[in-house]
FIFILUM-928166 format. One record per residue: x, y, z of N, C-alpha, C, O, CB in turn; residue number from 1. Coordinates in nm, 4 decimals, padded with zeros to 6 digits, m for minus. Glycine has a CB too. Layout:
<rs>
{{X, Y, Z}, {X, Y, Z}, {X, Y, Z}, {X, Y, Z}, {X, Y, Z}, NUM}
...
</rs>
This chain:
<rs>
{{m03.1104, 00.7576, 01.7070}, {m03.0631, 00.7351, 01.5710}, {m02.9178, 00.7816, 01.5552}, {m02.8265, 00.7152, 01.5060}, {m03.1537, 00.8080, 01.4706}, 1}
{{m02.9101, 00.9155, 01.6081}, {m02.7325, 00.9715, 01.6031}, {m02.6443, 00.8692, 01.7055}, {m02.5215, 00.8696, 01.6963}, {m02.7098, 01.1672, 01.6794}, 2}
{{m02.7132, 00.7808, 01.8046}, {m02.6311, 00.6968, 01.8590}, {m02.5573, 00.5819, 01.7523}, {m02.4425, 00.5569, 01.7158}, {m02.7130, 00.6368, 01.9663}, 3}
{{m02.7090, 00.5231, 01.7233}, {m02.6686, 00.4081, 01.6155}, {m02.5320, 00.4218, 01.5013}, {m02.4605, 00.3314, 01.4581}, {m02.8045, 00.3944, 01.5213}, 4}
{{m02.5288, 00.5345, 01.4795}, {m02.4662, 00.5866, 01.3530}, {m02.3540, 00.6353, 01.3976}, {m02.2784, 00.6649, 01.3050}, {m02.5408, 00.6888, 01.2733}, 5}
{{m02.3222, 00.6509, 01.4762}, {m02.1963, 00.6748, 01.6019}, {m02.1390, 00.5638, 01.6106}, {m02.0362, 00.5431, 01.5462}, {m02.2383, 00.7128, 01.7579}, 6}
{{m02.1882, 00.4787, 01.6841}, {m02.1809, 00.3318, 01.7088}, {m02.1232, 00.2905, 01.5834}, {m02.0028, 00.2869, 01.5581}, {m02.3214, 00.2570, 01.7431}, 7}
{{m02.2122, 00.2616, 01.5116}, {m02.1492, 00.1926, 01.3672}, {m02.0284, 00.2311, 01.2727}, {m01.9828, 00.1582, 01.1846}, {m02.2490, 00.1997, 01.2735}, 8}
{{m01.9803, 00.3685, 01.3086}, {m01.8574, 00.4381, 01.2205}, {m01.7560, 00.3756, 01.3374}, {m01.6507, 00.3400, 01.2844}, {m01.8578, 00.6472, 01.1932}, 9}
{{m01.7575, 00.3533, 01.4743}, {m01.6883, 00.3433, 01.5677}, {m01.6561, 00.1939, 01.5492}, {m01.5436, 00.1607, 01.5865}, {m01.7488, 00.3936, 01.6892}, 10}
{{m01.7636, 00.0641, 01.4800}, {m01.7257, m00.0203, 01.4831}, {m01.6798, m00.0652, 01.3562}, {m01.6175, m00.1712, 01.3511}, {m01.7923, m00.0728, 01.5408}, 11}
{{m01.7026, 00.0026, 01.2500}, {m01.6280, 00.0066, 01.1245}, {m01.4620, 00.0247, 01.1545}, {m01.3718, m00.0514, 01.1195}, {m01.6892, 00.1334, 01.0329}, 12}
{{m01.4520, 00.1544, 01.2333}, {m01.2999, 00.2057, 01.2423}, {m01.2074, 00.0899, 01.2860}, {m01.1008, 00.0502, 01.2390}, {m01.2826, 00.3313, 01.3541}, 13}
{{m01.2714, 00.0541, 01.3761}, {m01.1908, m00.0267, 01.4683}, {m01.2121, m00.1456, 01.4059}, {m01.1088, m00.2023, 01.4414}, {m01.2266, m00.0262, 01.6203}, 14}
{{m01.2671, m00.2215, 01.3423}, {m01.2985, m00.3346, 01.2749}, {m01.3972, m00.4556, 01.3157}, {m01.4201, m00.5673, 01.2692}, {m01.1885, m00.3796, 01.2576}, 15}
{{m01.4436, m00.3816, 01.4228}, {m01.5677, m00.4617, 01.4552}, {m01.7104, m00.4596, 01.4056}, {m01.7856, m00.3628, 01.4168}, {m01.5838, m00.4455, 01.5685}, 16}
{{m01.7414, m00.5779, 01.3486}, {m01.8733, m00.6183, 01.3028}, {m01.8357, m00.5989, 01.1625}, {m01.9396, m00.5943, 01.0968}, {m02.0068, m00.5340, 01.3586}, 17}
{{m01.7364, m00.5860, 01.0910}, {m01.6975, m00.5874, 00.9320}, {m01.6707, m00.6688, 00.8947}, {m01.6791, m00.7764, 00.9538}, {m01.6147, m00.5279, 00.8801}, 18}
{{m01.6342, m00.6557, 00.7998}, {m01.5596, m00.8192, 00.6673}, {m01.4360, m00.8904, 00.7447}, {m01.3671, m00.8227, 00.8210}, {m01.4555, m00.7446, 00.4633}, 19}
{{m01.4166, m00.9892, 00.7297}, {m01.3111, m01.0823, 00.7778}, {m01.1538, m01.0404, 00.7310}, {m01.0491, m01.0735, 00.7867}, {m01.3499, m01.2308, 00.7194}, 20}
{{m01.1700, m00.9646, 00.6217}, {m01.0366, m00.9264, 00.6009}, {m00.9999, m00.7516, 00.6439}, {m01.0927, m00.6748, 00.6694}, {m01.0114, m00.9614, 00.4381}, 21}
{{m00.9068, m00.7224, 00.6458}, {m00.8500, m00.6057, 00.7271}, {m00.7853, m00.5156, 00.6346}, {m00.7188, m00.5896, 00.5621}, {m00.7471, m00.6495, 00.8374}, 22}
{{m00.7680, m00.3920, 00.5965}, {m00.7331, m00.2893, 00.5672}, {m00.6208, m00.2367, 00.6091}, {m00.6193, m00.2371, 00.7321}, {m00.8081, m00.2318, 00.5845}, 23}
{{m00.4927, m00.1757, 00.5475}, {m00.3552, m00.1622, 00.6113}, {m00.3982, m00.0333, 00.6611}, {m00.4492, 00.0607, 00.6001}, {m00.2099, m00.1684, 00.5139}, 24}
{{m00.3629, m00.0488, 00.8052}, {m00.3560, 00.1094, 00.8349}, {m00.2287, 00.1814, 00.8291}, {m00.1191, 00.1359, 00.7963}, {m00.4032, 00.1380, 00.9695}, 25}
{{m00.2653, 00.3258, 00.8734}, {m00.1356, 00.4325, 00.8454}, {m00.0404, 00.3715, 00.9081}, {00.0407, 00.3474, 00.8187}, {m00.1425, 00.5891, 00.9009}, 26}
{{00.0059, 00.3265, 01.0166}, {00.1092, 00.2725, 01.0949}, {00.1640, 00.1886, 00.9971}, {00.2807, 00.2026, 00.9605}, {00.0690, 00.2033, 01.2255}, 27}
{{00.0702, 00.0800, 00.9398}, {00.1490, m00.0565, 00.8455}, {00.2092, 00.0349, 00.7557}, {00.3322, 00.0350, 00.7610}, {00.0396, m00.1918, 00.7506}, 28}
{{00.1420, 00.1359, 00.6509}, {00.1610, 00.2211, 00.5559}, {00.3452, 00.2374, 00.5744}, {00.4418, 00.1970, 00.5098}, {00.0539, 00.3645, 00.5817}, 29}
{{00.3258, 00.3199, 00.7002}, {00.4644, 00.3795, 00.7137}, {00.5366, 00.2898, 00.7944}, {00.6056, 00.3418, 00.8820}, {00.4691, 00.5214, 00.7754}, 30}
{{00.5371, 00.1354, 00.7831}, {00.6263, 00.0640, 00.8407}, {00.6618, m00.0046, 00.6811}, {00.7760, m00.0066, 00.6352}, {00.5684, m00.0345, 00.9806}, 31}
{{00.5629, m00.0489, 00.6221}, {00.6101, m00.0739, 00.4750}, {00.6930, m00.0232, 00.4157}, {00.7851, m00.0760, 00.3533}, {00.5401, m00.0609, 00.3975}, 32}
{{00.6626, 00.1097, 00.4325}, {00.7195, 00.2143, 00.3107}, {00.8557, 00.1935, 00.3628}, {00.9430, 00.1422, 00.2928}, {00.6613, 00.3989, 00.3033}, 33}
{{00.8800, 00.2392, 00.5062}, {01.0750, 00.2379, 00.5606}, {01.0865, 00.0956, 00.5240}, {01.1406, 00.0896, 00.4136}, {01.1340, 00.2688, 00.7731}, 34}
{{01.0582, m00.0225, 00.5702}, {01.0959, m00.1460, 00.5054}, {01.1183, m00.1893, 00.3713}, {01.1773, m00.2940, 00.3442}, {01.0249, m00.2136, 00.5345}, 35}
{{01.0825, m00.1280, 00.3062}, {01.0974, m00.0950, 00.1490}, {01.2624, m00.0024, 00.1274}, {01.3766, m00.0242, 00.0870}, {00.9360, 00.0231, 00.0952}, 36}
{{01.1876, 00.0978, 00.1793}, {01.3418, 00.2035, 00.1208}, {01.4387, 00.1306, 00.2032}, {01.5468, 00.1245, 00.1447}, {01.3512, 00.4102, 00.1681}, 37}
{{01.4396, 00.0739, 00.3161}, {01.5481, 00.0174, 00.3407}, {01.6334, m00.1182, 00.2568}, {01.7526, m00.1487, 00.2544}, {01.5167, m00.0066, 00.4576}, 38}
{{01.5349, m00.1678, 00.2049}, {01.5726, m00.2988, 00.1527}, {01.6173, m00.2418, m00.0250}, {01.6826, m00.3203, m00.0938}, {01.4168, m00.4294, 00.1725}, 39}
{{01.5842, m00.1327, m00.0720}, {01.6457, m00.0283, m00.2230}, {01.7428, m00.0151, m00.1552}, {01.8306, m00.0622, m00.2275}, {01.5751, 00.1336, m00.2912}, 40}
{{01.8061, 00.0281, m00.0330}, {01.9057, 00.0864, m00.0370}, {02.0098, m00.0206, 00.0196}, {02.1305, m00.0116, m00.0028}, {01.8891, 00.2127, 00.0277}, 41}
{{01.9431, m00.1383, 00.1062}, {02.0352, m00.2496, 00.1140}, {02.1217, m00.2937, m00.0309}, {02.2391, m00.3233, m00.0533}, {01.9448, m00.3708, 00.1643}, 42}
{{02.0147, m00.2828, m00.1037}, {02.0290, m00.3474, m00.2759}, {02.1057, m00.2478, m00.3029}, {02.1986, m00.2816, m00.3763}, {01.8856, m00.3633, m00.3962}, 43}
{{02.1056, m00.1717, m00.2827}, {02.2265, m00.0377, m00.3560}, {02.1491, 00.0395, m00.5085}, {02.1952, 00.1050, m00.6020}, {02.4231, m00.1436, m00.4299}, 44}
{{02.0297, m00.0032, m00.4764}, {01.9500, 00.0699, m00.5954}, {01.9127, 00.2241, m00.5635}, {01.8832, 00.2578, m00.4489}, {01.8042, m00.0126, m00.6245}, 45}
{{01.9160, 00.3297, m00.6871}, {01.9394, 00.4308, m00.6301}, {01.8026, 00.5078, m00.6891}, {01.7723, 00.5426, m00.8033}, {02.0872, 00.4840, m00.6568}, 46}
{{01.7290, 00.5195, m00.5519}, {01.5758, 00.5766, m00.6082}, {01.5607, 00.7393, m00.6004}, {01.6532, 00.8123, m00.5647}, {01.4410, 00.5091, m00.5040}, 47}
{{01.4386, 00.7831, m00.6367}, {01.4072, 00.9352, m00.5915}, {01.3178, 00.9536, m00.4849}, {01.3456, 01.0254, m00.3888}, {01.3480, 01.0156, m00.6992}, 48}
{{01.1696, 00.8682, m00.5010}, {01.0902, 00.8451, m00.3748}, {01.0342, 00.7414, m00.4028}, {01.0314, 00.6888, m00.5141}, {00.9953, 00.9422, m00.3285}, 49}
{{00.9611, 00.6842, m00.2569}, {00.8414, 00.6147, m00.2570}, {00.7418, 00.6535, m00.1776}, {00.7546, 00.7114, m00.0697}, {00.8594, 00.4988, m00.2325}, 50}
{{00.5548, 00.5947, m00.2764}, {00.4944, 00.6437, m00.2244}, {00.4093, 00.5151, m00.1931}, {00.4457, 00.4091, m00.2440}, {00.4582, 00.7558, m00.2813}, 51}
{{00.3158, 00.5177, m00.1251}, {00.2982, 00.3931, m00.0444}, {00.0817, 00.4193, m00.0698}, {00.0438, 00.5273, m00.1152}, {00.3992, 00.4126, 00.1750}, 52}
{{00.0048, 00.3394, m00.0434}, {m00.0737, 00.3367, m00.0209}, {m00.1535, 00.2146, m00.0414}, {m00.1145, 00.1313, m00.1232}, {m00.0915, 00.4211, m00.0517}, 53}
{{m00.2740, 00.1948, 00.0333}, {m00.3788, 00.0682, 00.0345}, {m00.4331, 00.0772, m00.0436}, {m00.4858, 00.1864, m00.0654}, {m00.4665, 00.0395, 00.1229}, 54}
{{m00.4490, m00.0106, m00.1151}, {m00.5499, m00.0505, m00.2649}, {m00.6246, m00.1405, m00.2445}, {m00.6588, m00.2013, m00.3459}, {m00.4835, m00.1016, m00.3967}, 55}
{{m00.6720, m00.1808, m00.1345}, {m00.7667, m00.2313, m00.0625}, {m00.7769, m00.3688, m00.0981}, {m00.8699, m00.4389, m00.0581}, {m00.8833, m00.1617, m00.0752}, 56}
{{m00.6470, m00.4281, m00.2025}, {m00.6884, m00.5077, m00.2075}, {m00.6077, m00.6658, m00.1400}, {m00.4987, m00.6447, m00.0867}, {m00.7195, m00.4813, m00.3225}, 57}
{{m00.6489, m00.7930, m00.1409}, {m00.5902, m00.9142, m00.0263}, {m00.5014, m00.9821, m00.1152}, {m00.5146, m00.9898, m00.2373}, {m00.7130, m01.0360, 00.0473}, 58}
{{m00.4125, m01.0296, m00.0473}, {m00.3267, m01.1660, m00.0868}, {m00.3634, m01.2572, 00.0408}, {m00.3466, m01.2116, 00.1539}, {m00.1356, m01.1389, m00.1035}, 59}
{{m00.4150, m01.3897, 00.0197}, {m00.3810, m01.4817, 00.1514}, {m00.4646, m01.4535, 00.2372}, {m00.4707, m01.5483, 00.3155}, {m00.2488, m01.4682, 00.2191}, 60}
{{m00.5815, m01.3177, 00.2854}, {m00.6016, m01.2592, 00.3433}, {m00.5700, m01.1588, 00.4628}, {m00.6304, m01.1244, 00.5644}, {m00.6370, m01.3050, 00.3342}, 61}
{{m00.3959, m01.1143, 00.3793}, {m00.3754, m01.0081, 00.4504}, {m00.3834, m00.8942, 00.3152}, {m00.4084, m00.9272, 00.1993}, {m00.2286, m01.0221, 00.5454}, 62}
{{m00.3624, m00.7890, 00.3511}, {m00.3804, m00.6167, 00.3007}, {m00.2385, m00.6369, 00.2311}, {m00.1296, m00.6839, 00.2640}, {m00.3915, m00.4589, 00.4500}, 63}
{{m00.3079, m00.5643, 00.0923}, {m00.1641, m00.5446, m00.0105}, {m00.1495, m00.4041, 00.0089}, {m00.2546, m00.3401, 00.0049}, {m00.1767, m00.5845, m00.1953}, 64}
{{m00.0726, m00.3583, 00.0234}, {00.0101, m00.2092, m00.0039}, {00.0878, m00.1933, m00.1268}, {00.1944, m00.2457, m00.1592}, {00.1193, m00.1800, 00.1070}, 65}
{{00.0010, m00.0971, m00.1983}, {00.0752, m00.0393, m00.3255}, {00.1835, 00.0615, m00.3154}, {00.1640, 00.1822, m00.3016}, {m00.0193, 00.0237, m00.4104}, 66}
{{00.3135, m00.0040, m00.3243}, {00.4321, 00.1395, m00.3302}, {00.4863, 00.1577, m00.4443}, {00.5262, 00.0587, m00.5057}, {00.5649, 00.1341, m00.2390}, 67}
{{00.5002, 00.2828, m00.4977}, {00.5257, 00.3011, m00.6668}, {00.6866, 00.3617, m00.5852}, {00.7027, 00.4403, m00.4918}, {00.3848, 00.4493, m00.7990}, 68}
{{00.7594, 00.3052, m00.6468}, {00.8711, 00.3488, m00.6625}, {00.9446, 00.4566, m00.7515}, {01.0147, 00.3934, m00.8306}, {00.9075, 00.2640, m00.6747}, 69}
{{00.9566, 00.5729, m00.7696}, {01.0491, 00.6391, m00.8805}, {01.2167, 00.6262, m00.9318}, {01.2999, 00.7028, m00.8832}, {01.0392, 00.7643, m00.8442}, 70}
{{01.2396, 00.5650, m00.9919}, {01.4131, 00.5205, m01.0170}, {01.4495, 00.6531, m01.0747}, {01.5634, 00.6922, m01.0494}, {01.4576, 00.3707, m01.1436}, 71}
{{01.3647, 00.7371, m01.1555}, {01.4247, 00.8463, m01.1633}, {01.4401, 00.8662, m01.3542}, {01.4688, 00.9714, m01.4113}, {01.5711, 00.8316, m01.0618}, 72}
{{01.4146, 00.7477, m01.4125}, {01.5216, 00.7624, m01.5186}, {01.3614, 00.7680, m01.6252}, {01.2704, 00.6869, m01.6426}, {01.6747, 00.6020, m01.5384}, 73}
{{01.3927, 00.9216, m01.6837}, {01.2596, 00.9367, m01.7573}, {01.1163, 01.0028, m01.7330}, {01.0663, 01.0746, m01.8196}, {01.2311, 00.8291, m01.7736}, 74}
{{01.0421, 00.9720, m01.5932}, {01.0974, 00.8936, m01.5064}, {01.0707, 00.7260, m01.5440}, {01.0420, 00.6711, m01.6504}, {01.0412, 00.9409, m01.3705}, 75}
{{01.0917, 00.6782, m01.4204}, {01.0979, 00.5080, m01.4560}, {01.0215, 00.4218, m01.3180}, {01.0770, 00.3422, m01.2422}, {01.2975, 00.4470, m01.4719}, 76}
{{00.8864, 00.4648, m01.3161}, {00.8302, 00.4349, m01.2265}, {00.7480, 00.2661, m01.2078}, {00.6601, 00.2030, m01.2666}, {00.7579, 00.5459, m01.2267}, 77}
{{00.8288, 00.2483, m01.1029}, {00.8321, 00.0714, m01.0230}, {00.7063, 00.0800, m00.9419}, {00.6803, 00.1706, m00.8627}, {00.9897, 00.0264, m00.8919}, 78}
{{00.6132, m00.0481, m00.9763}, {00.5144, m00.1085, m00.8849}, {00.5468, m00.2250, m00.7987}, {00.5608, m00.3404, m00.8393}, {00.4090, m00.1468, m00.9580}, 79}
{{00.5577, m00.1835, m00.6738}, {00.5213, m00.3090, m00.5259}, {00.4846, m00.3124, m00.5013}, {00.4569, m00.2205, m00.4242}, {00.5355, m00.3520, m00.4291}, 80}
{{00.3910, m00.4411, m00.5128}, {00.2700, m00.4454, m00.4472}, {00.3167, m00.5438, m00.2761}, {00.3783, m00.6472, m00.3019}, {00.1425, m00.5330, m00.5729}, 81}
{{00.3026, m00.5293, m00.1819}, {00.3640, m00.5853, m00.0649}, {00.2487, m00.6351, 00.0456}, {00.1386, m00.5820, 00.0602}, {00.4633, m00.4719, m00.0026}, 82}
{{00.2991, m00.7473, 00.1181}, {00.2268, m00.8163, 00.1778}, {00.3009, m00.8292, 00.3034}, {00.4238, m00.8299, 00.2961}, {00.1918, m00.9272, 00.1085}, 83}
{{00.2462, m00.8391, 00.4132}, {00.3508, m00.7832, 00.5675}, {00.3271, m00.9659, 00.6291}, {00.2585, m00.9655, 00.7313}, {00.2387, m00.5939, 00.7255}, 84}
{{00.3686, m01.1040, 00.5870}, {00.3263, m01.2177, 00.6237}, {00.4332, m01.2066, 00.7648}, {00.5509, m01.1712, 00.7577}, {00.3404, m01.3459, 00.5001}, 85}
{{00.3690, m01.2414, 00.8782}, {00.4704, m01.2362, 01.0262}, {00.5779, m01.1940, 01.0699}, {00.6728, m01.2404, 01.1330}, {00.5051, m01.3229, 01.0649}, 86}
{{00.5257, m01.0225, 00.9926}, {00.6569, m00.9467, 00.9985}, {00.7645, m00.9492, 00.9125}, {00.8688, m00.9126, 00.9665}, {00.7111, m00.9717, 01.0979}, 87}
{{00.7740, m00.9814, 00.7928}, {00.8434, m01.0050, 00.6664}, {00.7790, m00.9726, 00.5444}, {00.7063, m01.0512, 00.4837}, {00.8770, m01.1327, 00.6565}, 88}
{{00.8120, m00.8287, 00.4992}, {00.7676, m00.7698, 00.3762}, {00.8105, m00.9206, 00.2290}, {00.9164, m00.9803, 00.2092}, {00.8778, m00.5858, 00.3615}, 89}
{{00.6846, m00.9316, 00.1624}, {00.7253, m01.0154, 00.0648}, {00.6446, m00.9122, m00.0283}, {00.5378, m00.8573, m00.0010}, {00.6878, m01.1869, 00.0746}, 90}
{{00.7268, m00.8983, m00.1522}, {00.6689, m00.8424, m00.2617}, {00.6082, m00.9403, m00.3629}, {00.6005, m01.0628, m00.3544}, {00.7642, m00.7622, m00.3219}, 91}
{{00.5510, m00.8272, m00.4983}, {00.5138, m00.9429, m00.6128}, {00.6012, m00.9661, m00.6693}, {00.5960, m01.0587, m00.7502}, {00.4228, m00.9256, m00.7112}, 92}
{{00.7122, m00.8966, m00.6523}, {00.8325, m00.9564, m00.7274}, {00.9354, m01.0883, m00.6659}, {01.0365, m01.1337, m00.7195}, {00.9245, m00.8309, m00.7468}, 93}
{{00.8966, m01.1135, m00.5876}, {00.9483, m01.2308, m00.5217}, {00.8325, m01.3338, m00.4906}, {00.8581, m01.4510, m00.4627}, {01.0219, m01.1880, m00.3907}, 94}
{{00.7412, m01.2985, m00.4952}, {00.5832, m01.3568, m00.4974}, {00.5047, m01.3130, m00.5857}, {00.4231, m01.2213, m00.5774}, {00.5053, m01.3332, m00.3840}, 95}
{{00.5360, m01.3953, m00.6915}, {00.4192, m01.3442, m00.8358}, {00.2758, m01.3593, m00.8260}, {00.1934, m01.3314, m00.9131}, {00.4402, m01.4344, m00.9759}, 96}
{{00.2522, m01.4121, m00.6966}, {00.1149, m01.4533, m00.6557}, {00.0304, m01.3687, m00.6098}, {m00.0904, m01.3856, m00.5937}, {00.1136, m01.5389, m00.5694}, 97}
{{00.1025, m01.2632, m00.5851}, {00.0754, m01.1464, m00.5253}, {00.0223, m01.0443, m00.6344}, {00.1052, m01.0042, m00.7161}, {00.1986, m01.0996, m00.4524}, 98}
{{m00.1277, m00.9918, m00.6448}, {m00.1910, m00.9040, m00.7652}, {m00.1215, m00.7739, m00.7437}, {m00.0843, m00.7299, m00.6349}, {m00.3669, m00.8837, m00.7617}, 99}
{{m00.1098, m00.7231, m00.8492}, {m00.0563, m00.5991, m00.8401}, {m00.0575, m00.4955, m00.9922}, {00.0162, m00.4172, m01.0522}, {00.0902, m00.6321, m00.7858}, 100}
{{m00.1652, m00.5441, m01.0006}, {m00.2164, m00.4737, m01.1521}, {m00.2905, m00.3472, m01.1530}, {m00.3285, m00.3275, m01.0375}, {m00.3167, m00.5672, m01.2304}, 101}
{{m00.3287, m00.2517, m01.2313}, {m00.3764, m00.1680, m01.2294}, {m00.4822, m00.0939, m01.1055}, {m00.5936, m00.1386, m01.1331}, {m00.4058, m00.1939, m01.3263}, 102}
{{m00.4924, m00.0258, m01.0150}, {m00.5742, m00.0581, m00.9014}, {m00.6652, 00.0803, m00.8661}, {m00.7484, 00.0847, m00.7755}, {m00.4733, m00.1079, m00.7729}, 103}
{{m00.6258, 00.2123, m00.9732}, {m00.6469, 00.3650, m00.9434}, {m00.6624, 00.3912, m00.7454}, {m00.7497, 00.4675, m00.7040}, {m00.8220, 00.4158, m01.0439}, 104}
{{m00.5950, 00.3393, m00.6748}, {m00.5671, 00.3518, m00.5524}, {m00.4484, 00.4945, m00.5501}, {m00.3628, 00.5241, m00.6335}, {m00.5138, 00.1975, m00.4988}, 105}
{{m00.4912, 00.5728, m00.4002}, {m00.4127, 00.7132, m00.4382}, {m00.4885, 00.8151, m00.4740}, {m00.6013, 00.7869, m00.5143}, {m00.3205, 00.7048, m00.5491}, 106}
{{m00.4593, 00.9178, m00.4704}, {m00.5207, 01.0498, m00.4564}, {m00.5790, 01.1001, m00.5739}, {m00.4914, 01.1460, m00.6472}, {m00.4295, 01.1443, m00.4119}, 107}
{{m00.6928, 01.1099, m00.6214}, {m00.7332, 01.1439, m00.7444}, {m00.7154, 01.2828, m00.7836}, {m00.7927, 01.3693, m00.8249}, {m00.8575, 01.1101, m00.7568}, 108}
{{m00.5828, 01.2787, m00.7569}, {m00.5541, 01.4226, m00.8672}, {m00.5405, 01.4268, m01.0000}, {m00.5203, 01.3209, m01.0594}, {m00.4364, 01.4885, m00.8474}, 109}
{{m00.5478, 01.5335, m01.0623}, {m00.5322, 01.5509, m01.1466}, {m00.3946, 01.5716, m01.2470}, {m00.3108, 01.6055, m01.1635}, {m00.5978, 01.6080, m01.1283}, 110}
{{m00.3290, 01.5704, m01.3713}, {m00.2205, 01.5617, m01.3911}, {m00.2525, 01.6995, m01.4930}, {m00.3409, 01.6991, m01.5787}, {m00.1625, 01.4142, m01.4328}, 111}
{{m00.1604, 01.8173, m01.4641}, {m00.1949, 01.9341, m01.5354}, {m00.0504, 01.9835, m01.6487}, {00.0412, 02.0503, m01.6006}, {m00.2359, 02.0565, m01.4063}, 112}
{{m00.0483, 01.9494, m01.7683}, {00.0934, 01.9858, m01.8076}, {00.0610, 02.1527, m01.9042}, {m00.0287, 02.1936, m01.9779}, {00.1738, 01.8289, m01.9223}, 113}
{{00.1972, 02.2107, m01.8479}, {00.2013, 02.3461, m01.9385}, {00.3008, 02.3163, m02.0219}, {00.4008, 02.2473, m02.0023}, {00.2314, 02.4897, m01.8657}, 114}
{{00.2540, 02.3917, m02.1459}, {00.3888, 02.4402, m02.2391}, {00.4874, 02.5229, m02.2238}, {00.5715, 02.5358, m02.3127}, {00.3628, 02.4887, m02.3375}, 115}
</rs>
Protein backbone atom coordinates (compact mmCIF):
# COMPACT_ATOMS: atom_id res chain seq x y z
CA UNK A 1 0.00 0.00 0.00
CA UNK A 2 3.00 2.56 1.01
CA UNK A 3 4.33 1.49 -2.48
CA UNK A 4 1.17 2.47 -4.36
CA UNK A 5 1.08 5.85 -2.69
CA UNK A 6 4.74 6.44 -3.40
CA UNK A 7 4.23 5.58 -6.86
CA UNK A 8 1.34 7.85 -7.33
CA UNK A 9 2.86 11.24 -5.65
CA UNK A 10 5.95 10.28 -7.96
CA UNK A 11 3.65 10.19 -10.93
CA UNK A 12 1.67 13.23 -10.06
CA UNK A 13 5.14 15.20 -9.60
CA UNK A 14 6.46 14.41 -12.66
CA UNK A 15 3.21 14.52 -14.61
CA UNK A 16 2.54 11.19 -15.38
CA UNK A 17 -0.89 9.65 -15.43
CA UNK A 18 -2.51 13.36 -14.74
CA UNK A 19 -4.63 15.88 -16.60
CA UNK A 20 -3.51 16.87 -20.08
CA UNK A 21 -2.67 20.24 -19.08
CA UNK A 22 0.57 21.18 -17.08
CA UNK A 23 1.32 23.37 -14.16
CA UNK A 24 4.23 26.13 -14.33
CA UNK A 25 6.95 24.96 -12.44
CA UNK A 26 9.54 26.89 -10.23
CA UNK A 27 12.07 27.07 -13.12
CA UNK A 28 9.14 28.65 -15.59
CA UNK A 29 8.20 30.81 -12.34
CA UNK A 30 11.66 32.30 -12.28
CA UNK A 31 12.21 32.47 -16.01
CA UNK A 32 8.89 34.52 -16.26
CA UNK A 33 9.45 36.66 -13.55
CA UNK A 34 13.32 37.85 -15.13
CA UNK A 35 11.49 38.01 -18.54
CA UNK A 36 9.09 40.31 -17.15
CA UNK A 37 11.43 42.65 -15.14
CA UNK A 38 13.42 42.69 -18.07
CA UNK A 39 10.91 43.77 -20.54
CA UNK A 40 9.65 46.95 -17.33
CA UNK A 41 12.90 47.89 -17.60
CA UNK A 42 13.36 47.63 -21.47
CA UNK A 43 10.08 49.95 -21.32
CA UNK A 44 11.83 52.26 -18.92
CA UNK A 45 8.99 51.73 -16.43
CA UNK A 46 10.13 52.19 -13.02
CA UNK A 47 8.88 49.38 -10.59
CA UNK A 48 9.53 48.30 -6.83
CA UNK A 49 9.01 44.41 -7.20
CA UNK A 50 7.57 41.53 -8.81
CA UNK A 51 6.02 38.68 -7.52
CA UNK A 52 5.25 35.80 -9.65
CA UNK A 53 3.16 32.73 -9.03
CA UNK A 54 0.80 29.79 -10.64
CA UNK A 55 -2.81 30.24 -10.39
CA UNK A 56 -3.24 27.13 -11.88
CA UNK A 57 -4.99 28.40 -14.26
CA UNK A 58 -4.76 27.65 -18.75
CA UNK A 59 -4.77 29.83 -21.73
CA UNK A 60 -4.60 27.63 -25.06
CA UNK A 61 -3.51 24.92 -22.83
CA UNK A 62 -0.47 26.22 -21.54
CA UNK A 63 -0.02 27.48 -17.57
CA UNK A 64 -0.82 31.17 -16.79
CA UNK A 65 1.54 32.78 -14.31
CA UNK A 66 0.23 35.46 -12.13
CA UNK A 67 2.87 38.40 -11.64
CA UNK A 68 1.58 41.39 -9.58
CA UNK A 69 3.70 44.07 -10.27
CA UNK A 70 4.25 47.08 -7.62
CA UNK A 71 4.77 50.64 -9.51
CA UNK A 72 5.08 51.95 -6.20
CA UNK A 73 2.67 54.86 -6.34
CA UNK A 74 0.19 54.49 -3.29
CA UNK A 75 0.96 51.62 -3.82
CA UNK A 76 -0.22 50.96 -7.47
CA UNK A 77 -0.31 47.38 -7.88
CA UNK A 78 -0.27 45.79 -11.72
CA UNK A 79 -1.73 42.30 -12.71
CA UNK A 80 0.12 39.92 -15.49
CA UNK A 81 -1.23 37.36 -16.14
CA UNK A 82 1.52 35.55 -18.71
CA UNK A 83 1.61 32.76 -21.01
CA UNK A 84 5.28 31.29 -22.13
CA UNK A 85 3.80 30.36 -26.15
CA UNK A 86 7.47 28.92 -27.83
CA UNK A 87 9.46 30.80 -25.72
CA UNK A 88 7.81 34.27 -25.98
CA UNK A 89 6.22 35.73 -22.84
CA UNK A 90 2.72 37.14 -24.12
CA UNK A 91 0.72 38.91 -21.51
CA UNK A 92 -3.11 39.83 -21.01
CA UNK A 93 -2.25 43.00 -21.86
CA UNK A 94 -1.22 42.35 -25.27
CA UNK A 95 -3.55 39.27 -25.31
CA UNK A 96 -6.88 40.14 -23.78
CA UNK A 97 -7.67 36.56 -24.27
CA UNK A 98 -5.70 35.71 -21.69
CA UNK A 99 -7.94 35.39 -18.01
CA UNK A 100 -6.52 37.17 -15.47
CA UNK A 101 -9.18 38.01 -12.99
CA UNK A 102 -9.39 37.54 -9.50
CA UNK A 103 -7.63 34.05 -8.72
CA UNK A 104 -6.63 34.14 -4.53
CA UNK A 105 -3.38 32.28 -5.92
CA UNK A 106 -0.24 33.08 -3.43
CA UNK A 107 0.39 32.67 0.03
CA UNK A 108 -2.51 32.92 2.32
CA UNK A 109 -1.30 35.33 4.61
CA UNK A 110 -2.71 37.37 6.44
CA UNK A 111 -2.74 41.33 6.18
CA UNK A 112 -2.15 42.77 9.86
CA UNK A 113 -2.35 46.76 10.12
CA UNK A 114 -1.27 48.74 13.40
CA UNK A 115 -2.06 52.16 14.45
Amino acid sequence: MRRAAVLLLVLVATGCGGSATKTASQPQLQTVKKGLVARLKREQLVFRWVACVDNGRHYAGMPIVRCNVNFGIDPHIEAYCIVVDHGRLITNHEDKKIPCGHDNAGAPNSIVQSS
